[in-house]
N, C-alpha and C positions, 0 to 999 in steps of 0.2 A: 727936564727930561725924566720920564717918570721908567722906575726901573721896571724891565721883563718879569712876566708874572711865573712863580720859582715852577720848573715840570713837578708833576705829581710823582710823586716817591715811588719806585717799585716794592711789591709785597717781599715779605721776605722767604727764603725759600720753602722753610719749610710748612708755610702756608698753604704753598701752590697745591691743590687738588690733584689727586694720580689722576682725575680725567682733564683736568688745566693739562696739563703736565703733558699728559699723549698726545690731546691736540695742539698743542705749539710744537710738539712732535714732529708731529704727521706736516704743518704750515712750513714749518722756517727748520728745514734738515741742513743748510749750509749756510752762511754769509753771503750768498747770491739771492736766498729766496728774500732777503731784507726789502727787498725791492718793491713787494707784492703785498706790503704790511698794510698800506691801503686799501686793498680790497677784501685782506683779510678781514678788516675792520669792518667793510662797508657790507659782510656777510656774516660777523655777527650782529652789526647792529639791525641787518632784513632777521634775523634771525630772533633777536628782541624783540623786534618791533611784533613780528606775529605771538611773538608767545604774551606780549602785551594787550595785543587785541583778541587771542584765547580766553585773557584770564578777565577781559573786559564781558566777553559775551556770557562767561561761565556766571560771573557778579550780575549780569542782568536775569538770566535765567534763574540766578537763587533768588534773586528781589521780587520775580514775577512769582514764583513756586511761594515765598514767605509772603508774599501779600497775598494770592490766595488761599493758604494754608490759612493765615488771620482772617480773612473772609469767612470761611467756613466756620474757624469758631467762633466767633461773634455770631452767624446765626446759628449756630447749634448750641450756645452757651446763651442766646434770649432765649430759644423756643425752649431750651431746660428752666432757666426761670421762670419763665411764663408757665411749665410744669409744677415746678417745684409750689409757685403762689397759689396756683389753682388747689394744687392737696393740701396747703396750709389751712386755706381758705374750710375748707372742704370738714379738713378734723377740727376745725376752731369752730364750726357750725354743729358738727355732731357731737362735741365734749360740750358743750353747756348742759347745764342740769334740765330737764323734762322738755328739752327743743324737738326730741323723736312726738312727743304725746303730743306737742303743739302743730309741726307742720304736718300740712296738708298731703293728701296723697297725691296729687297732678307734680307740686315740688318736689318731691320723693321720688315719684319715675322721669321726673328730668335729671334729676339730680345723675340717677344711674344711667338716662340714657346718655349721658356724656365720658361717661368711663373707656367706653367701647375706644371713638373714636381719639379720646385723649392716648390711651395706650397705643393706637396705633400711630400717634405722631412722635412719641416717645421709639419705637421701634424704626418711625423714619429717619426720624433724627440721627438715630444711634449707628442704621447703613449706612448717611451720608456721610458722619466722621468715616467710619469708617473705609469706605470707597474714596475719600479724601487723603488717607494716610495711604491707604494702598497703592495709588495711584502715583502719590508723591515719591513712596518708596520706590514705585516700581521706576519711575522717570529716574531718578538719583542715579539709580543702579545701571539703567541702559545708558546713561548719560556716560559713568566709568565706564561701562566698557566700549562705549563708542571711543571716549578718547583714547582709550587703549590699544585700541585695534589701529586709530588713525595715528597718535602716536609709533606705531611700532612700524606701519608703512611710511611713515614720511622716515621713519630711520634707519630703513629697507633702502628708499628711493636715495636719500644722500651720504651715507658715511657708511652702509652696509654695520651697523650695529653688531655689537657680540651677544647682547644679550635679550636675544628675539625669545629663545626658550622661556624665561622669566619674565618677560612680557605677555607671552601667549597663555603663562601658569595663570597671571594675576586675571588676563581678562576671562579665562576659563571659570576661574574663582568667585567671577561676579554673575557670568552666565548659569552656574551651577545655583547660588544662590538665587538670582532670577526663577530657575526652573522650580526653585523650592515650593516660591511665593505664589505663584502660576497654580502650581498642584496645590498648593493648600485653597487658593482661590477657585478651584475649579468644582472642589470638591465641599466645599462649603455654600459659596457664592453662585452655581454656576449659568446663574441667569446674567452676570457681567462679562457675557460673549463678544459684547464689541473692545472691550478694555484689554479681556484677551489676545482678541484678534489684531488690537494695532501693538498689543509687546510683543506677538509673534511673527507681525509683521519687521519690527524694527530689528530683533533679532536676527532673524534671517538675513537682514540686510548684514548686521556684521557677520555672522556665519558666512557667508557669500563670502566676503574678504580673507577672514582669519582662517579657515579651512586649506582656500589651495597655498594660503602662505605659510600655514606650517607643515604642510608635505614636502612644498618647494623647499624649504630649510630641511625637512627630512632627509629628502634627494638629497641636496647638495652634503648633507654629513655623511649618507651612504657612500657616494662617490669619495668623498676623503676617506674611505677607511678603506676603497679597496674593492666595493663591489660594485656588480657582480664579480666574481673571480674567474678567472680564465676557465676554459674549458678546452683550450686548445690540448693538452696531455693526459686528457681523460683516457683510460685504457677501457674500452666496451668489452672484450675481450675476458675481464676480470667481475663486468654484472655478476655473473652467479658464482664468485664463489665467495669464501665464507670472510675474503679482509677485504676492508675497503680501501678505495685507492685512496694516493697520497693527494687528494685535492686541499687548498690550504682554507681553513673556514677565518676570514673576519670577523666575526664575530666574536671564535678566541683566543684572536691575537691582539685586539684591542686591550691598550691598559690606557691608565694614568686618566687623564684630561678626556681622551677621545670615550673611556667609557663611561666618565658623568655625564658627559655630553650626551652622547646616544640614547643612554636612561631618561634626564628630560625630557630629550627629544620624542622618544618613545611614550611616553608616558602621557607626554599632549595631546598625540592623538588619540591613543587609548581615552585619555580623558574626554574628550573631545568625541569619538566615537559612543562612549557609555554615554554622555549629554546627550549626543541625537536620540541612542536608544528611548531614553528617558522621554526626549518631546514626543516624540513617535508614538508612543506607548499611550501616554495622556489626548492628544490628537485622534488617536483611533479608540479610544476608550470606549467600548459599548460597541463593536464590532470583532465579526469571529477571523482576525487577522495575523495570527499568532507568527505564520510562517513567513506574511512582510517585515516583521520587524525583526526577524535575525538575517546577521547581514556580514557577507566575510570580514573579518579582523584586516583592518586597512594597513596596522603596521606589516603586516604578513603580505598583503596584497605588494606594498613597496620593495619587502625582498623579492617576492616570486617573479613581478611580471620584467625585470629589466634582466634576469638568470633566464626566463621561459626565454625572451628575444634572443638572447644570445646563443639560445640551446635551437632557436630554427634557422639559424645560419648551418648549424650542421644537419637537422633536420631535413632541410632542401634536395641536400647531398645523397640521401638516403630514400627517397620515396619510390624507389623500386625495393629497397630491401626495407622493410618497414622493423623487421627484429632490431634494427641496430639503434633504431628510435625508440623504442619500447625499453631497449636496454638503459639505451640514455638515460632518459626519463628517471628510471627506478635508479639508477646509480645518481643520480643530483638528488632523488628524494632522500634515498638512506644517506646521503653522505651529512646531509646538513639538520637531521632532524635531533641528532641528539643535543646540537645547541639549541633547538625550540622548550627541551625540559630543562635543560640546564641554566641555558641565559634569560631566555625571553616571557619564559612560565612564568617565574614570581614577580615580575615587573607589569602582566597582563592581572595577577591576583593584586598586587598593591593599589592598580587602578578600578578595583571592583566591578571586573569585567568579570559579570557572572553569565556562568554556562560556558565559556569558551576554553579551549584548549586548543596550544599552539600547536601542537605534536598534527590534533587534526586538522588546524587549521593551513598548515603548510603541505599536508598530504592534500589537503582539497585543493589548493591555489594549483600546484604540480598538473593534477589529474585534471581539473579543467582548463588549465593551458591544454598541456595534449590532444585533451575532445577535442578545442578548438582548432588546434591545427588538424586533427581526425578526419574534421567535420567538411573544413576546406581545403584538404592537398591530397588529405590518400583515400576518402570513400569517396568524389566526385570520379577518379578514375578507377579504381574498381566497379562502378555504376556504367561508367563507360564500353571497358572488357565486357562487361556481362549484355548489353545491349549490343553489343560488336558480335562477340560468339551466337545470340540468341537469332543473328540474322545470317550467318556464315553458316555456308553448306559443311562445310569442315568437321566430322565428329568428335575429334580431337579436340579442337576449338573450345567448346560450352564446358567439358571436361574442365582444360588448364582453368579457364576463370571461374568456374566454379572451386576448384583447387586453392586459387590465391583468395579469393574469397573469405573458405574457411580456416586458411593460416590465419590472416587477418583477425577474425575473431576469436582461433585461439591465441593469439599474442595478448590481445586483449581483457579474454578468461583470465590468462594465466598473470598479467600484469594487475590485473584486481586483488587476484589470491595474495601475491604478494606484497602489496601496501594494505591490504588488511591485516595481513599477518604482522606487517610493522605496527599496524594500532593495535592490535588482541597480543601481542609478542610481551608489552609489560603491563600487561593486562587491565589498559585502556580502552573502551568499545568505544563505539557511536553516543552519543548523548541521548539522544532519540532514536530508536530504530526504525525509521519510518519513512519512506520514497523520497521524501526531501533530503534527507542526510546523508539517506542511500547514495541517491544523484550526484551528490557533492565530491565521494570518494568512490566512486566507480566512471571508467573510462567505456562504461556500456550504458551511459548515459546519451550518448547521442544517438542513441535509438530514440529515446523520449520526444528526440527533436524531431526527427526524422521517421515517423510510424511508417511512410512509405518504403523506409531501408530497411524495415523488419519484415516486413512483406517478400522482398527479396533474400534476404538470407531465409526466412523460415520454407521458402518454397524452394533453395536452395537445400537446406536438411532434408526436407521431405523427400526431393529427387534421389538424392544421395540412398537413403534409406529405404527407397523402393524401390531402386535399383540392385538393390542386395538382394532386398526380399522375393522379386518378381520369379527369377530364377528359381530358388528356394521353393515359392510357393508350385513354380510347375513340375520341380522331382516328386515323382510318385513314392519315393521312398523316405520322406518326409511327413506324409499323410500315414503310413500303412509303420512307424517308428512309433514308437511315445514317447514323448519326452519323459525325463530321468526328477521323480520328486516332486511331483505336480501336484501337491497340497496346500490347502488355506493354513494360512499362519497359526489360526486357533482352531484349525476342524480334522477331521481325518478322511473329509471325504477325497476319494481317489477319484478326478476328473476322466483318467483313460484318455488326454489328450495327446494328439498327435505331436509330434517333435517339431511342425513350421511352427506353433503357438510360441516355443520357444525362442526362434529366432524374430517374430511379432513382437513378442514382449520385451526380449534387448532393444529390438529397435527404438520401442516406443521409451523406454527408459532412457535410453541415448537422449533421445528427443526433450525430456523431460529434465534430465541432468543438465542440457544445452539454455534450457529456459530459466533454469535458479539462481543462476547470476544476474540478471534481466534485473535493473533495480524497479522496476515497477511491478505493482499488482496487476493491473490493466494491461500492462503491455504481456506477461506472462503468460495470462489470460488468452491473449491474443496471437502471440506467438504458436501453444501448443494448440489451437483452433486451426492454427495456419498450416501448422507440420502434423502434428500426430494423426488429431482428427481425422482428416484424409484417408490417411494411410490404415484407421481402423474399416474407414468403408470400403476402399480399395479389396482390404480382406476379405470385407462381410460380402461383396460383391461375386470376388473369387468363391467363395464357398457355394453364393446360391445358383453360380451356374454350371457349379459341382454339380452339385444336389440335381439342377434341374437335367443335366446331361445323362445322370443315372435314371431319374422317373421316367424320359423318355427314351430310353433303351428297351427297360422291359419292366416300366408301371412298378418299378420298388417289388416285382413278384420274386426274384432271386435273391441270393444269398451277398453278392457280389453286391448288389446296389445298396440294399440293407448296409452292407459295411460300410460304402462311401458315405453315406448320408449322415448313419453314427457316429464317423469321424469326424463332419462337419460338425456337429451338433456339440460336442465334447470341444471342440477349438471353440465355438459359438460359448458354450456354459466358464473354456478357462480365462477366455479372453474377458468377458463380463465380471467374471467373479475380482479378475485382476484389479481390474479400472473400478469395480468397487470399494476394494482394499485403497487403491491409490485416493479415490475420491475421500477416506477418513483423514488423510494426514491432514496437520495443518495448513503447509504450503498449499493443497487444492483449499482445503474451507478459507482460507482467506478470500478466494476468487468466488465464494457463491457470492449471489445479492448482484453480480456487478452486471452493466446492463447488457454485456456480450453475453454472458451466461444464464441471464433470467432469474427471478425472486426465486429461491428456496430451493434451486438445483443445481447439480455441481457440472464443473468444466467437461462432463464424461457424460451427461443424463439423456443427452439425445441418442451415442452410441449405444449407449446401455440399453436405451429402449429399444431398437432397432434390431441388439442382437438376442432380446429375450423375446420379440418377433420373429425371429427368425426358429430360435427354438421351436415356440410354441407352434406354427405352425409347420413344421415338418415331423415334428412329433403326432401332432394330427395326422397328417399324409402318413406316417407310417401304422399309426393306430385303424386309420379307415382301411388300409391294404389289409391286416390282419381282421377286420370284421368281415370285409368284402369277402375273402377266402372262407372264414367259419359258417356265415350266411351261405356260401354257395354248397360248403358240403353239409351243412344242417336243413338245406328246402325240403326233402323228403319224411324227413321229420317232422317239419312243423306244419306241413300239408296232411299228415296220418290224424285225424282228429279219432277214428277209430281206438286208436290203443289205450287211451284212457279209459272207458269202458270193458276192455277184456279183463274175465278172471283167472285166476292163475295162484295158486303154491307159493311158488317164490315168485318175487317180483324179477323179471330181467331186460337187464342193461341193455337198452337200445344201441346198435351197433353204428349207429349215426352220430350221437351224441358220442360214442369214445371216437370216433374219427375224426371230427371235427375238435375236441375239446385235444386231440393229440396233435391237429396242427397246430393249435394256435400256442400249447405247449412250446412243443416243437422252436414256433418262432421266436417265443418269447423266452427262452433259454438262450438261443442265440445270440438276440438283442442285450442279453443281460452280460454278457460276454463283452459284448463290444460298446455299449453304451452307458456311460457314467451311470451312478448310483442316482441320481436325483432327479435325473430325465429318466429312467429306467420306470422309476416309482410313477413320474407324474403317467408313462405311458401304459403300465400294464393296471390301472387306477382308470384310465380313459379307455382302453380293453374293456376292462370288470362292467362299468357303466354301458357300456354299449352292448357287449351281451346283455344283460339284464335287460335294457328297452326291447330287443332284439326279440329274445326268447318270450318273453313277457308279452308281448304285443302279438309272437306267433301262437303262441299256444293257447289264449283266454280268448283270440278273437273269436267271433264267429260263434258265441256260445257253445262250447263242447262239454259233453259229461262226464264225470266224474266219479266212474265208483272204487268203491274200496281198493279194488288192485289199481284202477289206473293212478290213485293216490300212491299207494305204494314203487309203482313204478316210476312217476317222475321224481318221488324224492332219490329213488336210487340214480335217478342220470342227471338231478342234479348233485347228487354230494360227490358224481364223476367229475363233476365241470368245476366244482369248490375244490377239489382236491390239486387241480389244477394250480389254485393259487393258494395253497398250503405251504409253499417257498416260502413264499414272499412275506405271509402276514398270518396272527394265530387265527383268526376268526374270517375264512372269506366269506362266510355267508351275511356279513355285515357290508360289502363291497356288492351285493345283488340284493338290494333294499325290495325290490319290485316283486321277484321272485320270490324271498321269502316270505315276506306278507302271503302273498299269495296261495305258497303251502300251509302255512300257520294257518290260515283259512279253512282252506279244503282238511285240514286234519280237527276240526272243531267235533268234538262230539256233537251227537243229533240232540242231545237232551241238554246240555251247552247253549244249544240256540235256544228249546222254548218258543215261547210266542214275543220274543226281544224283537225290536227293530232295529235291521241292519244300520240302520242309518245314525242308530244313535252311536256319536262318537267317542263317549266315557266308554259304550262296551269294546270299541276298536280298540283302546287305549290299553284296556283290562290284558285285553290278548294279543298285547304287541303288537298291533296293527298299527304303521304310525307313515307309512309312503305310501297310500291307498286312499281314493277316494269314496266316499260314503257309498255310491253309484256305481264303484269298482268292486266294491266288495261286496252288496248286493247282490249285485252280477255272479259272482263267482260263487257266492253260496246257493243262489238258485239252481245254479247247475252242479250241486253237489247230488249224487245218487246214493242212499245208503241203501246198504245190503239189509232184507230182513232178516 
C-alpha cells in the first residue's frame, strides 16, 4: 500500500502579501465560510486561467510586432548595403590615378544621372525605419493603455478596487506620452494622416471608457465627503449683508486620507481635461477656433451641477418671488468660492491647466445654472403675463407685467454687479474680455439665447420712457424753460435749449445705462435700436408738427411762431450735439462696422442725420420768411431804375432801403435772442446770401445807368444794409460778394478802363472783381455814365 502523498506546506506568515492577506479576508471571515473553499479555488484558478491567456495573446502580439520590426530591418539594412557598395564602388572608380582623363563623357553623365534617384532611395529608406518605429511605438503605447483602462474596469466590475485613482494616473501617463508622439508626428510627418487617424481612433475608444469612469469615482468620492451640503438652513434673509451664513463647506473639513484622495482624484480629471485640450488643439490645428477649445473646468462642473439641483428644489418654491432666488444664488456663490483659491487653485496650477481659474470657474458654473433655470421656469411666464395684459382691456393689466418684468431684469443687473464684484473684489478680471467670457458670468446672457426676449423687454423700456416723456413733451412750460448748463463738454457754445431736451436726454441715458450690461456687442446694438432710437423720432416728430402747427397759423410772420420754431431748432441742435458726444465713447465705437449699424457709422447716424434735416430746413423757412418780408418792402426800390442817374450834393439814403434793412434788423435781433449761436450764424449767413442775389439781380437788371451821384448813392444804402450785419461779423461787405463787385465796378476810374477788355479776367482779378461774370461786368461797366 503505497503511502498518501504528504499536503503541500503552508507559506509561512510573514510571506503572506497584505493583498494575500485582505483577500482571504474578505473569502473566509469565519469557520463557516470554510465551506466555500472550493469555489473560491475554482475563481481564482477562472481568474488565472485569463490572466494566462492575457499574457498569451500579449507574447503573440510582441512575436508579430519583432518579426515585423526584423522585417523591416533586413530590408532597410540591404537597401543601405546595396547604398553603401554602390558609393564604394563609386570612390574606388574616381580615386584611381588619370580614370577622370580616360572615361568617356556618356559614362560620366550616367554616372551622375544615378545620384538623383539613389538619394531618394536613401531618404525612402530612412521614412520607412522610421514610420516602422513609430508605428511600433505608437501600438506598445495604446497596447498599455488599453490594458489599463481594461484592467481598471474589470476591477471596477468584480472587487470594486481601491486603487482606480493610480490606475487612471498610469493610463493618463501613456495617453499623454501618446499625445506627445502624435504632435511631434504631426508636425514633422504630417502626410501620415491615416496612422494618425487610427491612434486617434483607438484612443478615443479608451477615452470613451476612462472618462465617464473617472467622474463616476469622482461622484462617488464627492458624495463620501458630504456633498452637496444641505441647503435646508440657509438664511436668504442675511444675502446682503456683510457675514456670511454659517453654511459647512466640505471641502475644508476634509483631512487625513479623504483629502489625498480627492487631490488624485481631482487631479485625473484635470489631467485628463488638459489631454483633450491638447488633442483638440492639434485636431483643429489650421483653423480659427480658438473659442471651441476652451471648455468649463469639469472638476468645477462636478461641484456646481448636483449643489445647482438641490438649489431648484427651492427655487420651484419661489418663482412668484424671483429675489429669493437671485438671493439664493449669490449666497451659494460667495459662500464657497474662497475654497476655489484656497483648495482647488493650486491643484488646477499642478495639472498645468493654463488659462483657468477656479474663482471664475465656479462663478460661471453658478450663473449658467441660474440662466438655465431663467430661461425655463421664470421668463416663459413673464412672456405669458405680457401676452395676457397685451390682450386684456384692463389698463392696469400691461402696467403690473410690465412692472414685474423690469423687477426681473433688475434682479438680474444687480445680481451680475455682484459676482463681478466677487471677481474684480481680489483683483481678478475676466481672462479675456470678450462676449464669450462675458456670457459665461453674466445671468443676462439669456438674452443671447433668446433675441426675441430682448425685443420685448426693450419695447418694454421704450414704453416706460415715453410714457414719461409724452406728458412732459405736451407742458408748454417746458418748451418756453431752458434747461440749466446746456453746454458741450469741450465748447462754450450755449445751445438756448428748452428744458423737455433735458428730460429726452435722461431718458435716453436711462436707456443706455440699461443696455451695458447686455454681455454682447450685437445684442447692445440692438437693444438701444429697439428702445432709444424710437424714442429720438417720436421727439423729432413732436417737434416738426410743432413747427408745422406755428407755419400754418400765421406763415412764421409773428413773433410768437418765430419763438416756437427757435425752440424746436435749439432741442433739434442739443439733442444731436448729444448723440454725437455719446457716439465718441468706446462702448458706442465698438458697435460701428456691425451689420445693424452699417460700415463706418455709429449706433445714432440715422438720428443724427434726420435731426440736422430737420434744422436745416427750417432755418431755411425761417430765412425765406425774412427775405419774403425785405423783398416786399424793398419792390419800390428796386423798380426806381431812375435814381441812379439823379445829381445831387450829398448822396441820400433811400428811405426804402433803411425800412426794409430795419426789418430784417429788427427780425434778426430777435432771432438771436432765441436761437442758438450756430444756427443763428448758419441763418443770418443764408439772409446776407439772399439779399445780395436779391438786390443784385434787382438793381443791374434791366441795364440802368449809372452816374457819378447814383454811384454815390447806392454805396451809401448799401453800407445802410452792411451795417446791419456789423453785429455779427468785422467785414459784412464780404457776406454780399455780388454787390460789391458790383460797386467796385461802377467806382473804376474812366482812365482805369482805357481801351482794356472787360472780359479779360487778370484785369477783374487786379480790381477784386472775383464773383462776377466776364459778361456781368461788362454789362455793368457799359452802363456806367461819367460826368464831364
Amino acid at each position: 500500500m503505497e503511502a498518501a502523498a504528504p499536503s503541500p506546506q503552508l507559506p509561512i506568515p510573514r510571506h503572506i502579501t497584505p493583498e494575500l492577506r485582505r483577500f482571504l479576508d474578505v473569502r473566509f471571515r469565519s469557520p463557516a465560510d470554510l465551506a466555500a473553499a472550493a469555489d473560491v479555488e475554482a475563481e481564482i484558478r477562472g481568474r488565472c486561467a485569463e490572466l494566462e491567456s492575457s499574457v498569451a495573446e500579449l507574447s503573440a502580439r510582441l512575436s508579430d510586432a519583432a518579426a515585423s520590426y526584423s522585417s523591416s530591418l533586413e530590408a532597410a539594412g540591404s537597401a543601405l548595403r546595396g547604398v553603401r557598395g554602390g558609393l564604394a564602388a563609386l570612390e574606388a572608380s574616381t580615386a584611381k590615378t588619370g580614370i577622370i582623363e580616360d572615361v568617356e563623357a556618356g559614362s560620366e553623365k550616367m554616372l551622375f544621372e544615378q545620384l538623383p534617384p539613389l538619394a531618394t532611395d536613401v531618404a525612402r529608406v530612412d521614412m520607412v525605419r522610421d514610420y516602422a518605429e513609430t508605428a511600433l511605438k505608437l501600438d506598445s503605447l495604446i497596447g498599455d493603455v488599453e490594458d489599463a483602462v481594461s484592467s481598471s474596469v474589470t476591477a471596477k466590475l468584480k472587487s470594486r478596487g481601491q486603487n482606480s485613482e493610480k490606475t487612471h494616473h498610469v493610463a493618463i501617463e501613456y495617453l499623454k506620452k501618446i499625445e506627445d508622439l502624435l504632435a511631434s508626428v504631426t508636425r514633422t510627418r504630417p502626410q501620415w494622416t491615416r496612422l494618425i487617424s487610427a491612434v486617434d481612433h483607438r484612443v478615443d475608444r479608451s477615452l470613451a471608457l476612462l472618462r465617464p469612469q473617472a467622474i463616476v469615482d469622482h461622484r462617488a468620492l464627492l458624495s463620501s465627503l458630504g456633498w452637496p451640503p444641505s441647503l435646508a438652513g440657509t438664511q436668504i434673509s442675511n444675502s446682503n449683508s456683510g457675514k456670511s451664513a454659517e453654511t459647512v463647506n466640505p471641502l475644508f473639513s476634509m483631512k487625513g486620507d479623504l483629502t489625498r484622495k480627492y487631490s488624485e482624484s481631482f487631479l485625473s480629471l484635470c489631467s485628463l481635461q488638459e489631454l483633450q485640450k491638447r488633442r483638440k488643439a492639434r485636431q483643429l490645428q489650421g483653423h480659427n477656433v480658438d473659442n471651441q477649445l476652451r471648455q468649463p473646468l469639469w472638476v468645477i462642473e462636478e461641484l456646481v451641477n448636483p449643489l445647482s439641483a438641490a438649489a431648484q428644489h427651492h427655487f420651484s418654491k419661489w418663482v412668484e418671488n424671483p429675489e429669493f432666488v437671485f438671493a439664493l444664488a449669490f449666497k451659494i456663490t460667495r459662500n464657497f468660492v474662497d475654497s476655489m483659491d484656497e483648495i482647488l487653485q493650486p491643484l488646477v496650477d499642478k495639472a498645468n491647466l493654463v488659462g483657468y481659474s477656479c474663482r471664475e470657474e465656479w462663478i460661471s458654473g453658478i450663473v449658467i445654472a441660474l440662466s438655465t433655470y431663467l430661461a425655463k421656469e421664470i421668463f416663459p411666464k413673464q412672456i405669458e403675463l405680457i401676452q395676457e395684459s397685451s390682450s386684456s382691456d384692463a389698463s392696469s393689466a400691461p402696467s403690473q407685467a410690465r412692472v414685474s418684468w423690469l423687477n426681473l431684469v433688475d434682479l438680474m443687473i444687480s445680481f451680475d454687479k455682484r459676482t463681478q464684484d466677487l471677481l474684480s473684489g481680489t483683483g481678478l478680471l475676466l481672462s479675456v474680455k470678450d462676449d464669450d467670457n462675458w456670457q459665461r458670468v453674466s445671468v443676462l446672457s439669456v438674452f443671447c439665447d433668446r433675441p426675441d426676449w430682448l425685443e420685448v423687454w426693450a419695447e418694454i423700456e421704450r414704453q416706460e420712457i415715453f410714457d414719461n416723456l409724452k406728458s412732459a413733451m405736451e407742458d408748454e412750460k417746458n418748451w418756453s424753460k431752458r434747461i440749466e448748463g446746456a453746454m458741450l463738454e469741450y465748447g462754450l457754445d450755449d445751445y438756448k435749449s428748452p428744458a423737455i431736451t433735458g428730460a429726452v436726454q435722461q431718458g435716453l441715458s436711462l436707456l443706455i445705462e440699461r443696455a451695458r450690461p447686455i454681455p454682447s456687442i450685437a445684442l447692445r446694438a440692438e437693444f438701444i435700436r429697439s428702445s432709444a432710437s424710437p424714442i429720438i423720432s417720436e421727439f423729432l416728430g413732436f417737434m416738426f408738427r410743432r413747427c408745422q402747427e406755428a407755419e400754418g397759423l400765421t406763415a412764421l410772420a409773428d413773433d410768437d411762431a418765430l419763438i416756437k420754431v427757435s425752440q424746436s431748432i435749439n432741442a433739434a441742435r442739443y439733442v444731436e450735439s448729444t448723440l454725437t458726444q455719446w457716439c465718441e465713447d468706446v462702448f458706442f465705437l465698438e458697435m460701428e462696422n456691425l451689420p445693424l449699424v452699417g460700415e463706418g457709422g455709429s449706433v445714432f447716424q440715422q438720428e443724427i442725420n434726420q435731426l440736422k434735416e430737420f434744422r436745416s430746413e427750417w432755418v431755411d423757412k425761417i430765412s425765406t420768411v425774412i427775405l419774403r418780408g425785405f423783398d416786399g418792402r424793398s419792390w419800390d426800390y428796386l423798380k426806381n431804375k431812375r435814381q441812379w442817374q439823379e445829381h445831387s450834393d450829398e448822396p441820400a439814403i433811400s428811405r426804402a432801403i433803411i425800412e426794409s434793412s430795419g426789418y430784417m434788423q429788427g427780425r434778426l435781433s430777435k432771432l438771436e435772442v432765441g436761437l442758438n449761436a450756430l444756427d443763428f450764424v448758419t441763418l443770418w449767413r443764408a439772409v446776407a446770401s439772399g439779399v445780395d442775389q436779391l438786390l443784385f439781380a434787382g438793381i443791374f437788371t434791366g441795364s440802368p445807368k449809372f452816374s457819378n451821384g447814383g454811384v454815390e448813392r447806392l454805396h451809401a444804402d448799401l453800407s445802410v444794409l452792411f451795417a446791419v450785419f456789423q453785429a455779427w461779423c468785422l467785414r459784412p461787405e464780404g457776406f454780399f460778394p455780388r454787390l460789391s463787385d458790383g460797386l467796385k465796378l461802377l467806382k473804376v476810374d474812366e482812365k482805369q478802363l482805357g481801351d482794356r477788355m472787360i472780359t479779360d479776367k487778370n484785369w477783374l482779378r487786379e480790381h477784386g472783381v472775383r464773383h462776377l461774370t466776364a459778361a456781368e461786368a461788362d454789362k455793368i461797366i457799359k452802363n456806367r455814365v461819367y460826368d464831364a
